[in-house]
NUKEBA-930314 format. One record per atom (N, C-alpha, C): x, y, z. Coordinates in steps of 0.05 Angstrom, whole numbers, plus 5000, padded with zeros to 4 digits. Example, Ala and Ser with C-alpha at 12.3 -4.5 7.8 and 13.67 -1.06 7.14 Angstrom:
526448865156
524649105156
526449345156
525749555142
527349795143
525850015157
# end
This chain:
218817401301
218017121296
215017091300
213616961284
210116941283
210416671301
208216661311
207416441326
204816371319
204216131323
201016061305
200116041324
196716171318
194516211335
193215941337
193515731308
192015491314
192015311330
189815181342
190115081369
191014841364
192214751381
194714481378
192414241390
193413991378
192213721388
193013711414
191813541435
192913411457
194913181443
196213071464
197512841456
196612661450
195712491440
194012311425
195712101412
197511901430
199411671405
196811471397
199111421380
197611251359
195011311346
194811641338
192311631334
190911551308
192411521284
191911411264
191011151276
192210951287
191910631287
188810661305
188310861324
185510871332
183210941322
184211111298
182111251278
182011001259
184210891251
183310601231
181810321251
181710311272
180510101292
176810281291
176810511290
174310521292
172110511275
174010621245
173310611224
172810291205
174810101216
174009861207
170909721226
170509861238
167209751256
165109901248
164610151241
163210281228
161810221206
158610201197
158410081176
157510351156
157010341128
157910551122
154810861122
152810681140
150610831148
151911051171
153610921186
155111101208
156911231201
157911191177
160911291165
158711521158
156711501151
154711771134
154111971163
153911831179
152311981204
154612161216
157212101214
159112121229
160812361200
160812371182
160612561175
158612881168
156712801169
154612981173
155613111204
154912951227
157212991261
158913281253
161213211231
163613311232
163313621209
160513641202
160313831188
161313751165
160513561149
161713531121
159613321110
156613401109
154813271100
155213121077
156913271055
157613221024
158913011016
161012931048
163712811040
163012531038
164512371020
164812131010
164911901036
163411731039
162311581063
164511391056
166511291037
167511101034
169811171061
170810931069
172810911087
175811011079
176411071065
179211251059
178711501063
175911651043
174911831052
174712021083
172411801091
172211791126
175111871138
177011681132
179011691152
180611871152
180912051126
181912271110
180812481133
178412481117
176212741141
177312741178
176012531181
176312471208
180512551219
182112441207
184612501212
184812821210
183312991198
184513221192
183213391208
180313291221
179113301237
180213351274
180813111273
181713121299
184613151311
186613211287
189513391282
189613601300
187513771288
187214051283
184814101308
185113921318
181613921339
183913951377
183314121389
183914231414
183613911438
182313801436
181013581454
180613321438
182613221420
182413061406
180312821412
181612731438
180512491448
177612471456
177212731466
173612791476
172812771450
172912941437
171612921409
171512601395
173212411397
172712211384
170512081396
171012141427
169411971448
165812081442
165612331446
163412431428
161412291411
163512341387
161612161357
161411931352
163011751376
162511481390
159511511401
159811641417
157111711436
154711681419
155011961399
153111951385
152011821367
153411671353
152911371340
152511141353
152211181381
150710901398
153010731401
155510741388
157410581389
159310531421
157210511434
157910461462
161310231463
160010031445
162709871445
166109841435
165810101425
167710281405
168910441438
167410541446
168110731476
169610491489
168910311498
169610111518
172809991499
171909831481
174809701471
176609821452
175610111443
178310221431
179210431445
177210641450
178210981477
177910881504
177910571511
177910551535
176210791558
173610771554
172410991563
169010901568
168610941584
165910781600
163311021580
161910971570
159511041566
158911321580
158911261615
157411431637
160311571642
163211601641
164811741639
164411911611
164011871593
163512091570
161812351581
159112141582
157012361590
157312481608
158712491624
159312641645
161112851649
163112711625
165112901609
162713161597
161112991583
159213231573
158113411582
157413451597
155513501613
155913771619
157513911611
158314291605
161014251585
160614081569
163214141551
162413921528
159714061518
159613871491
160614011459
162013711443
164013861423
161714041399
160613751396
158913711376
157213901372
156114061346
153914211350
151614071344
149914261375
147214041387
145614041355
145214161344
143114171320
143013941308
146413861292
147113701279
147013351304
146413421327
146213211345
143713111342
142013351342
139013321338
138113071313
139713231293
138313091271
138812801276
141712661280
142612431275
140512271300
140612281318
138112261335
135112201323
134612331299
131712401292
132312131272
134612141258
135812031235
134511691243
135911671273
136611291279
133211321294
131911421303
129111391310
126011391287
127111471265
125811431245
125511241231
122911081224
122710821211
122510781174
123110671155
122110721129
119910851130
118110791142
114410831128
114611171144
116111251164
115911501166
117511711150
120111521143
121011691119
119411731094
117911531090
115811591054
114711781068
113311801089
110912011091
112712271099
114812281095
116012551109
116712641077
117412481058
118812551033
116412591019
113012571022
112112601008
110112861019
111012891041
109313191050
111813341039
114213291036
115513621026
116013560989
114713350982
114713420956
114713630938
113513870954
112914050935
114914280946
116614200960
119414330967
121114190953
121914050962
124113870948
122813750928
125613750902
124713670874
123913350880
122113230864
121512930862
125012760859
127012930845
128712760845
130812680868
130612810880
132412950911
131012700921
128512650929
126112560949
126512230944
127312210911
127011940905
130211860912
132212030908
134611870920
135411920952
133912010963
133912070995
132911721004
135711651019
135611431023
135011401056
135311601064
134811601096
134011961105
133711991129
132912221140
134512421137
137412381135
139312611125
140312731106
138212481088
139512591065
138012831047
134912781070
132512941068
133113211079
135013141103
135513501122
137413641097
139313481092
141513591074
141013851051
138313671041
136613791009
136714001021
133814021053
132314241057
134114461068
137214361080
139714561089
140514681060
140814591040
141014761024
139714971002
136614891010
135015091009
134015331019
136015171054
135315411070
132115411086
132015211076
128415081101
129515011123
131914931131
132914841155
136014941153
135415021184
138115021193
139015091224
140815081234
141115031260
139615311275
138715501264
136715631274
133315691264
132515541236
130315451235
129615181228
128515151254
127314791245
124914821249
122915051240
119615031238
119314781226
120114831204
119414621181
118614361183
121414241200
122213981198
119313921235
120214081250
117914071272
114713981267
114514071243
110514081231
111313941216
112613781195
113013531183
112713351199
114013341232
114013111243
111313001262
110313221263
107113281277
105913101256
105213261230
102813121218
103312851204
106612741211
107312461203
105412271234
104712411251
104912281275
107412271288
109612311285
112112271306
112612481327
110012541341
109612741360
113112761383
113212521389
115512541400
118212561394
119012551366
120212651354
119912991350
117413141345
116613321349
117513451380
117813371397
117913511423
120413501415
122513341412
125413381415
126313681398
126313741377
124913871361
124614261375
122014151380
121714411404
123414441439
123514241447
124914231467
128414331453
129614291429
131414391420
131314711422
129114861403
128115081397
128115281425
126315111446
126515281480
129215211488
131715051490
133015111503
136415251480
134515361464
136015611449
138515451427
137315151423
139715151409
141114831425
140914821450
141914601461
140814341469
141014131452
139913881451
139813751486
138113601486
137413561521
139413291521
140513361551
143413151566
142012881560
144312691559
143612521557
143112301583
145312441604
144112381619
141712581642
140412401665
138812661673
139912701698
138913031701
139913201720
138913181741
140813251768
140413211792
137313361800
135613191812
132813231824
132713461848
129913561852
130313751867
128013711880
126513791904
124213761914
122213861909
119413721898
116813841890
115813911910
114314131888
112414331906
110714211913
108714251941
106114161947
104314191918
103013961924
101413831894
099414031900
097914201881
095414371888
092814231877
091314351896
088914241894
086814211869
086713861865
085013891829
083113891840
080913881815
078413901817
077713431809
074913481815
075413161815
075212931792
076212731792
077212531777
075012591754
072812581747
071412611728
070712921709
072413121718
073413371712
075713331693
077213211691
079413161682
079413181652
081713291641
081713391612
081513141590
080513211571
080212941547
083212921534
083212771511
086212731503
087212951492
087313131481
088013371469
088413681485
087713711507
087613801527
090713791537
091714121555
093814021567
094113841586
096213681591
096613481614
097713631632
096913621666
097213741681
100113531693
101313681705
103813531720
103713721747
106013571771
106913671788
109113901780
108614171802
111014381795
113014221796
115314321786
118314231784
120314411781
122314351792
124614591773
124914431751
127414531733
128314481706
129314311705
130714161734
132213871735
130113751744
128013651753
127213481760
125313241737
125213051743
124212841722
121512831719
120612951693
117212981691
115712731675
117512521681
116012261670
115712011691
113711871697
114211581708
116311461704
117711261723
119211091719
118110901723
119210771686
117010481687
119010321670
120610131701
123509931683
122709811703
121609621728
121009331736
120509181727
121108941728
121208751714
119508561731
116508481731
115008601703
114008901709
113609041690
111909271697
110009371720
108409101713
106909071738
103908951721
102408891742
100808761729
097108791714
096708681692
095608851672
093608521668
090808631685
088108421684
086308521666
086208341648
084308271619
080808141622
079008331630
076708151634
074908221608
075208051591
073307971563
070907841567
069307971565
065607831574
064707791547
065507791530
065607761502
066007581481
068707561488
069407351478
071607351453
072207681445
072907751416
076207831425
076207971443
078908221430
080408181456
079908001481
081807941503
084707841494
084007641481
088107461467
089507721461
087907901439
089808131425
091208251449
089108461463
090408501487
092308451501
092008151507
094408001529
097508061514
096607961484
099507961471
100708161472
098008471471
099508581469
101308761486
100208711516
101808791540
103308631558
103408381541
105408231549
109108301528
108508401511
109408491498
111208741511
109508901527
109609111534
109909081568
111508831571
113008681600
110608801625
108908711625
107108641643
106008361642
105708301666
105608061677
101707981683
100907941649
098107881643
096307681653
094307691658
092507461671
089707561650
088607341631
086107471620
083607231631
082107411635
079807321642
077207301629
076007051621
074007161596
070806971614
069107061591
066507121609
065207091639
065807351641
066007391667
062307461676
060507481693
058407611700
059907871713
057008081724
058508341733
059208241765
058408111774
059208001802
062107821807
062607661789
064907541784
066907711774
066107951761
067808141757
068608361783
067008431795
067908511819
070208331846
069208031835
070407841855
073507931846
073207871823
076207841804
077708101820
076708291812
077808581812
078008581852
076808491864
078008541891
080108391888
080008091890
082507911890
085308111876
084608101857
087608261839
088908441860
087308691871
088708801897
089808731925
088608481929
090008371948
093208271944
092808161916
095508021915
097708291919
099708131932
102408281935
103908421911
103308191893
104608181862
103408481845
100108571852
100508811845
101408991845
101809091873
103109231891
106009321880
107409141870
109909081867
111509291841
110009261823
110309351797
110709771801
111609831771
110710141773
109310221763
106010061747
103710141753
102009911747
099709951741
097909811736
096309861710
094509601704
092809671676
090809501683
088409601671
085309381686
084409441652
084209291636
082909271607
080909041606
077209161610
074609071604
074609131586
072408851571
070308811550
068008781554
065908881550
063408811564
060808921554
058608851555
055208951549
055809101569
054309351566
053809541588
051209761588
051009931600
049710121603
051610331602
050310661609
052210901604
054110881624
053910791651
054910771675
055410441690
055210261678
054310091687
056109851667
057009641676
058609401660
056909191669
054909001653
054108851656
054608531653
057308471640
058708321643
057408071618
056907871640
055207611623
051807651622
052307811638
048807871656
046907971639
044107761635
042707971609
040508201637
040608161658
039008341680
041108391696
039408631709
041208771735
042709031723
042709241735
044009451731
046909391729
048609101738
051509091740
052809281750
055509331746
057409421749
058109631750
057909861773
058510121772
061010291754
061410321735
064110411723
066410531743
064310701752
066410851776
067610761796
066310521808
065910441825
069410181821
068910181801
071910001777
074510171791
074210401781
076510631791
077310691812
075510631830
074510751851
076910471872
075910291867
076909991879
080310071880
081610211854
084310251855
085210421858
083510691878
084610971889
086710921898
088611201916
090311131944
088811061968
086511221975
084811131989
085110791994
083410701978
083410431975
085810211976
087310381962
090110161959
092710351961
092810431979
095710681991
098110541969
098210271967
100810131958
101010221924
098710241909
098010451888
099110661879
098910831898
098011121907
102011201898
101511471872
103211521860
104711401831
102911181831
103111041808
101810961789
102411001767
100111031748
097610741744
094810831739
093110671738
091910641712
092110431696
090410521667
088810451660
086110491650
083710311659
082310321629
082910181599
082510181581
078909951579
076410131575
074810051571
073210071549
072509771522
069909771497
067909601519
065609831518
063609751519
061009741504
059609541501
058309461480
054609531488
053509801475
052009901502
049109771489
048309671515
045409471516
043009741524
040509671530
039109891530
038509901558
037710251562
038710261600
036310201610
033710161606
031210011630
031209701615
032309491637
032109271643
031509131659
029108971661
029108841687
031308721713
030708831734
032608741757
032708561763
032908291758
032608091774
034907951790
037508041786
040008131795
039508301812
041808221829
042308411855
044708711844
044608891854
045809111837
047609081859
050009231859
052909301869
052709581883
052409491907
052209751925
055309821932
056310111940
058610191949
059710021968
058209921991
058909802014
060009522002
058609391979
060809141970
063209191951
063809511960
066509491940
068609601964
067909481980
070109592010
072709332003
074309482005
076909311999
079009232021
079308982035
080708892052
083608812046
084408812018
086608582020
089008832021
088709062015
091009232005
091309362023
094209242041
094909442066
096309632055
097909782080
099909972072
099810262069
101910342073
101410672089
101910822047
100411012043
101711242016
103911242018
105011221997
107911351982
107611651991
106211791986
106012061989
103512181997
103012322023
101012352029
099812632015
102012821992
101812921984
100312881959
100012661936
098612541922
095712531929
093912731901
091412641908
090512321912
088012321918
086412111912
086511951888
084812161868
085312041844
086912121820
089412231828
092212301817
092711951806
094312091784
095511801764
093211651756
091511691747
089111501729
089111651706
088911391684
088011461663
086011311651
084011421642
081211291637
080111271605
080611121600
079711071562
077310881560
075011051557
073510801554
071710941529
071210731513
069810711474
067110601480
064910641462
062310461466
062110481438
059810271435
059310291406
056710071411
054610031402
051709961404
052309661401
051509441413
051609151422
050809021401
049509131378
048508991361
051708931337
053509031349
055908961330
056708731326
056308551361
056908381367
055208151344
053108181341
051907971324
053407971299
055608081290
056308071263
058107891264
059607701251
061007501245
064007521249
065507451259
068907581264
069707861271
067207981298
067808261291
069708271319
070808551303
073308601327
073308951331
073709041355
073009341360
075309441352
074609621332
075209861319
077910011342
076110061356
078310191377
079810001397
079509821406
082009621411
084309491390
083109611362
085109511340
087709671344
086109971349
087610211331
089010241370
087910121384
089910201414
092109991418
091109751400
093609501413
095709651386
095509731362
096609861350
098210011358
097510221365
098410451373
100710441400
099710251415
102410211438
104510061431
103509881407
106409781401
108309931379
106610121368
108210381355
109410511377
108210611395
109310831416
111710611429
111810311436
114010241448
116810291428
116010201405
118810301390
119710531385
117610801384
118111061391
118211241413
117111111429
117911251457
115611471461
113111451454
110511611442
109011651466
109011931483
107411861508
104911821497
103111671529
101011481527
098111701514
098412111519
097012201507
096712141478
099212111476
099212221441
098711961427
099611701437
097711491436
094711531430
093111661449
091011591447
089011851430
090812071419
090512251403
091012121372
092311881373
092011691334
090311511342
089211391364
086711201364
085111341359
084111681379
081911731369
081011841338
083411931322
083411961293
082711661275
084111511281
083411191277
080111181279
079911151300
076211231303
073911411287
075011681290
073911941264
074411811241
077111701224
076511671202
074411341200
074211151209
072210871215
069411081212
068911211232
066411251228
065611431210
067311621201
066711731168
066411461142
067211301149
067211031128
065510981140
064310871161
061510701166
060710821188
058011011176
056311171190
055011061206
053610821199
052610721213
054010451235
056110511246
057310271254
059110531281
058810761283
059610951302
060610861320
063210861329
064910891361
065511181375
063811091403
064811401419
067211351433
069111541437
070611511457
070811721473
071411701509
071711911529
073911761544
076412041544
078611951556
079612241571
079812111592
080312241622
082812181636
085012411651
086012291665
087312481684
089012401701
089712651725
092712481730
094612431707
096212371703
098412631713
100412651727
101012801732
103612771721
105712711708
108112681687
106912551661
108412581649
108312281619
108912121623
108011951612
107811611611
109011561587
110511311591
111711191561
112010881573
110610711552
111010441560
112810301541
114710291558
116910161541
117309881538
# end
């Protein structure tokens, strides 16, 4: 007597009437995603179809129920888990967590699929133009339908995704890009969804100092870690924390506010300020408690300046030590800080450096800070660990032009509200401002923005 090798369903009642409850909520963008899931890129997205697939699917499938719970998962359909598999979200993943059905590749993509916007699909369909036929490109209605083409050419597949990796680079979707490679290093297996139990860092080794620090393109230095531990900030308080706007200007402070109010920080803008009133400002801010509170901070000046120097409203006086700015929000200075990120986005508008003094200049001793008690988070944290320093100049005579607005505060309030919907750390942010910038000053030679960006950021940043 033969006995069959094929592996039998679990018990599973009613499973038709659960496969038709899930299938009537599905719209037919998910009916597409959810077959692609099941290895059947080709098959007919219509719902008889679907339910056809899917039934014959999970018959013949060892773990019926995990598996449905799965391509729930992976379609975001959190509420499909809860009111039809009766199954919590954080019970799946946990289920997952050494027993995933799905192959990670095909997880990858659908992932890449729902994080992709139109305008990065045109630019993705028109760098592989000369792979894929124009006709393929013009009925590619979404990102899978783009992987599909290049799977059957054989440009992609669950063990080469060069391709699709350097398409996503020179679209800009760097972070899409890491998932990508982070796929590629861990041989094939898409990263948990949830994260893994923490382990204790190594003594932080000794940097070299805050003004050493690498430009944007440069590797970012982090703390050692093992393989479970979390190499990003946590930045979910409500508000963020708080993010002071001093505009001596008059032009590009509102943009700003909106746009890190946007970006749930709890904004205060301040406009023409002198360099003395700007120091007042900037002590007060550290005293309050309310700084303190958040998981980091942001200090964004506008200002006339010198190479070193913020001169504020002031047409005399050396003003405002730059460093001396940074300096105010060490751990040193403000222990309550200390471990949390600092971001110190500065356009300065540069005036010429011998000017009469008739102003009093800002000695060290008036930047001694009283209001910020409190012992370090970690006495292991440098000094000036977690700063990041962006500051642009561009010659003061811009200002005399009629509605003008800086070049590089356009392309940075830009750029973070791209990165909040993509999840874009704050480098790679400021790796499309400074391109934003190169291409402006190839168009107007004479109208040049510098930028120097510094930082001793020790994880990634993502402002969500």
């Amino acid at each position: 007597m033969l006995v069959s090798s094929a592996p039998q369903s679990l018990p599973f009642p009613d499973r038709l009437q659960v496969i038709n409850q899930i299938l009537d909520s599905l719209s037919s963008c998910e009916r597409r995603r959810l077959c692609y899931l099941c290895e059947r890129p080709d098959a007919d997205s219509s719902v008889a179809s679907v339910k056809e697939m899917l039934n014959s699917k999970v018959t013949s499938h060892e773990n019926a129920h995990l598996l449905l719970e799965e391509l729930m998962l992976r379609l975001g359909r959190f509420d499909i888990l809860k009111k039809v598999l009766k199954v919590s979200r954080e019970e799946v993943e946990r289920s997952l967590r050494y027993n995933q059905l799905l192959p990670g590749y095909r997880v990858l993509m659908v992932n890449i699929c729902e994080d992709l916007v139109i305008a990065d699909l045109e630019d993705l369909k028109f760098l592989l133009s000369k792979k894929v036929s124009r006709e393929k490109t013009e009925n590619a209605k979404n990102f899978l339908d783009v992987i599909i083409e290049l799977e059957k050419l054989d440009l992609v597949s669950p063990d080469r995704v060069d391709v699709l990796e350097d398409c996503l680079r020179s679209i800009g979707r760097i972070d899409l890009a890491k998932k990508v490679t982070a796929y590629k290093t861990a041989g094939g297996i898409p990263e948990q969804h949830s994260p893994q139990p923490s382990c204790t860092a190594s003594p932080i080794p000794q940097r070299q100092p805050f003004f050493a620090a690498a430009r944007v393109n440069a590797p970012v230095y982090r703390e050692q870690s093992c393989a479970s531990q979390i190499d990003w900030y946590k930045f979910n308080t409500k508000p963020r924390g708080v993010c002071v706007i001093i505009d001596c200007v008059g032009n590009d402070g509102e943009m700003l506010k909106q746009t890190f109010k946007a970006l749930h920080f709890n904004v205060t803008l301040y406009q023409w300020l002198s360099a003395e009133d700007t120091l007042s400002v900037l002590r007060e801010t550290i005293r309050q408690r309310e700084t303190h509170r958040g998981d980091g901070f942001v200090c964004c000046i506008i200002s006339r300046g010198t190479a070193n120097h913020l001169l504020g409203t002031d047409m005399y006086g050396r003003g405002l030590p730059m460093d001396a700015v940074r300096r105010l929000f060490s751990a040193d200075e403000c222990p309550m800080l200390a471990g949390k990120p600092k971001l110190f986005f500065i356009q300065r508008y540069s005036a010429p450096e011998h000017m009469p003094c008739a102003r009093v200049d800002h000695r060290d001793e008036d930047l001694e800070t009283d209001g910020c008690d409190g012992r370090p988070i970690c006495n292991q944290i440098p000094t000036a660990a977690d700063v990041f320093w962006s500051h642009c100049w561009t010659d003061e005579r811009q200002l005399e032009r009629g509605q003008h607005r800086s070049v590089y505060l356009k392309a940075l309030t830009d750029g973070l509200e791209k990165a909040q919907r993509r999840k874009t750390h704050l480098v790679d942010v400021h790796t499309e401002v400074n391109g934003a910038i190169f291409e402006h000053n190839k168009r107007h030679p004479g109208e040049n923005y510098h930028i120097d960006v510094k930082h001793t950021l020790r994880k990634d940043l993502y402002l969500e």
